[in-house]
C-alpha positions as CSV (number, residue, x, y, z in Angstrom):
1,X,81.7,134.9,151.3
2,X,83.5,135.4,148.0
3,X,85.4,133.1,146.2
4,X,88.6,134.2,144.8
5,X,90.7,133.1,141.6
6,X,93.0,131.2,143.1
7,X,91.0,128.6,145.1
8,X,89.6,126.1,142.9
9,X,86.5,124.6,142.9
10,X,86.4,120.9,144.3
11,X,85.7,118.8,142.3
12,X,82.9,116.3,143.0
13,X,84.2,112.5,143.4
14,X,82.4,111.1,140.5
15,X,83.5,113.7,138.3
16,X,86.9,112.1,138.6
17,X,86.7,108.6,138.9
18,X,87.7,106.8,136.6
19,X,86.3,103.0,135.4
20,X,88.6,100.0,135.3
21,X,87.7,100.3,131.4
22,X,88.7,103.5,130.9
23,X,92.0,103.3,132.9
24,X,93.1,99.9,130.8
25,X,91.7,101.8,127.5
26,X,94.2,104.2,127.6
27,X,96.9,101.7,127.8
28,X,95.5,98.9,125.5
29,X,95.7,102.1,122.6
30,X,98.9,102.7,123.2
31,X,100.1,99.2,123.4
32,X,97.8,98.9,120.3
33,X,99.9,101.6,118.1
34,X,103.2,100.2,119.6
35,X,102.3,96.6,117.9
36,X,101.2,98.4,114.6
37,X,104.4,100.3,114.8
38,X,106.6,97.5,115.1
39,X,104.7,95.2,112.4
40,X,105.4,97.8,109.8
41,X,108.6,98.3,110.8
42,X,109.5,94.5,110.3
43,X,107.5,94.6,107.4
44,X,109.6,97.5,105.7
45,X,112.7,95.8,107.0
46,X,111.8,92.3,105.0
47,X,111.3,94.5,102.2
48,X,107.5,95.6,102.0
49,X,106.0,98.5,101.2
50,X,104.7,100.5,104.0
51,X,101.0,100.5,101.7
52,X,101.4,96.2,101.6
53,X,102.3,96.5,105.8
54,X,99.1,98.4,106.4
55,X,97.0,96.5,104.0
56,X,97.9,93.1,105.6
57,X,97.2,94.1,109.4
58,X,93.8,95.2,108.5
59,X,93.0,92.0,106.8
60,X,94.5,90.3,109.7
61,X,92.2,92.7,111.7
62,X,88.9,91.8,109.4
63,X,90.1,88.0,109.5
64,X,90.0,88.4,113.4
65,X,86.5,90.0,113.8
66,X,85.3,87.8,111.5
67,X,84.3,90.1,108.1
């Protein structure tokens, strides 16, 4: 029998599942940006440059994995 255009194919179930790590990953990112966001914005607003704002997270971020 002939398939036709408008019938897609199924998709097989592990094609499509997804791991309880890459459902929270997706969410941890965004939550991640949000923070770095917000930090920069209350940096700015205490009168910091946006440069001096980025350059103190990621020493906060090198402090915290320990380089």
């Amino acid at each position: 029998m002939a398939k036709t255009a408008r019938i897609p194919d199924v998709v097989p179930h592990d094609d499509h599942v997804l791991t309880a790590k890459e459902a929270l990953e997706i969410s941890f990112l965004k939550l991640e940006q949000e923070v770095e966001v917000r930090l920069v914005a209350a940096a700015l607003r205490a009168g910091w440059s946006a440069d001096e704002a980025l350059d103190a997270i990621d020493q906060l971020r090198a402090e915290e994995s320990g380089h």
